[in-house]
C-alpha positions in Angstrom: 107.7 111.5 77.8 109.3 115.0 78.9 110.8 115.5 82.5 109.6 118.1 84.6 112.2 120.9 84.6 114.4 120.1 87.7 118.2 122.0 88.1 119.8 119.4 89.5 122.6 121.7 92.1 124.9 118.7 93.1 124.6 115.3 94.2 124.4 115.9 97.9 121.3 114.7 100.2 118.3 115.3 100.6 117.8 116.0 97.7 114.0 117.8 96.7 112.2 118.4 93.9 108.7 121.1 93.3 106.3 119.8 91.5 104.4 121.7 88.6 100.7 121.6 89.8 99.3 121.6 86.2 96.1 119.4 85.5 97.7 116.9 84.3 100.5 116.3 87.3 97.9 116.4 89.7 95.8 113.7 87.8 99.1 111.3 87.8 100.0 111.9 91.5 96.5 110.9 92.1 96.9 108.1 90.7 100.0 107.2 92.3 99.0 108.2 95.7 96.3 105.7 95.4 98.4 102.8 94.3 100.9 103.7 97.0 97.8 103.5 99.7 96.4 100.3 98.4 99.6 98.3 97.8 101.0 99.8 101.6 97.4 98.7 103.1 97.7 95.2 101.7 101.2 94.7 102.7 100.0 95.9 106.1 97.2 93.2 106.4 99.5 90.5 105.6 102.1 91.3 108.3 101.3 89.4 111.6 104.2 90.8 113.9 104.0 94.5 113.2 107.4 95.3 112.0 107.5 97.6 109.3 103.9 98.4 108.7 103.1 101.7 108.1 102.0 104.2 110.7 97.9 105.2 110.7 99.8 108.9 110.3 101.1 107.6 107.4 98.0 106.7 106.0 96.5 109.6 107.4 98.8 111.7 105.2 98.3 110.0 102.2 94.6 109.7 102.3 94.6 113.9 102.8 97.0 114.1 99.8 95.0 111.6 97.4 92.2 113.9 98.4 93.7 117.0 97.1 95.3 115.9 94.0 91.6 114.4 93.2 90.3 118.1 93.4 93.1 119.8 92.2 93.7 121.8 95.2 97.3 121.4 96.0 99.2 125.0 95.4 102.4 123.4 96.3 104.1 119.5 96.3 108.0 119.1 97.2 109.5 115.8 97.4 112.4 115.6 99.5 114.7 112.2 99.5 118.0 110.5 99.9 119.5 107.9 98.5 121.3 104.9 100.0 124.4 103.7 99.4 125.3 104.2 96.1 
């Protein structure tokens, strides 16, 4: 497996990577993104008292993004994250 080309600056937060919207990345982020909905939905049905379920924005979001990666129309992805105590 060969890592997308990312120049990593420093180790500073947030950190944010661009995504190379080939074919083939889009096909795997569609993928993800749906495993990521399903898995959040199920862990959101099971939760009786509300705290930490997912925000309907959230889903929102993802449902617009499985979308796109599914046609292929995305012309840009950036993930931006930081990490917790190390």
């Amino acid at each position: 497996m060969t890592a997308p080309a990312i120049e990593r600056l420093d180790d500073t937060d947030p950190q944010t990577i661009e995504f190379p919207l080939t074919a083939t990345t889009q096909r795997v982020l569609h993928e993800a993104i749906g495993h990521c909905y399903d898995e959040l939905a199920i862990s959101r049905e099971h939760r009786d008292d509300g705290d930490g379920v997912p925000a309907d924005e959230l889903f929102a979001h993802l449902e617009a993004l499985y979308v796109a990666t599914g046609d292929e129309s995305l012309s840009r992805l950036e993930l931006a994250y930081e990490r917790g105590d190390r």
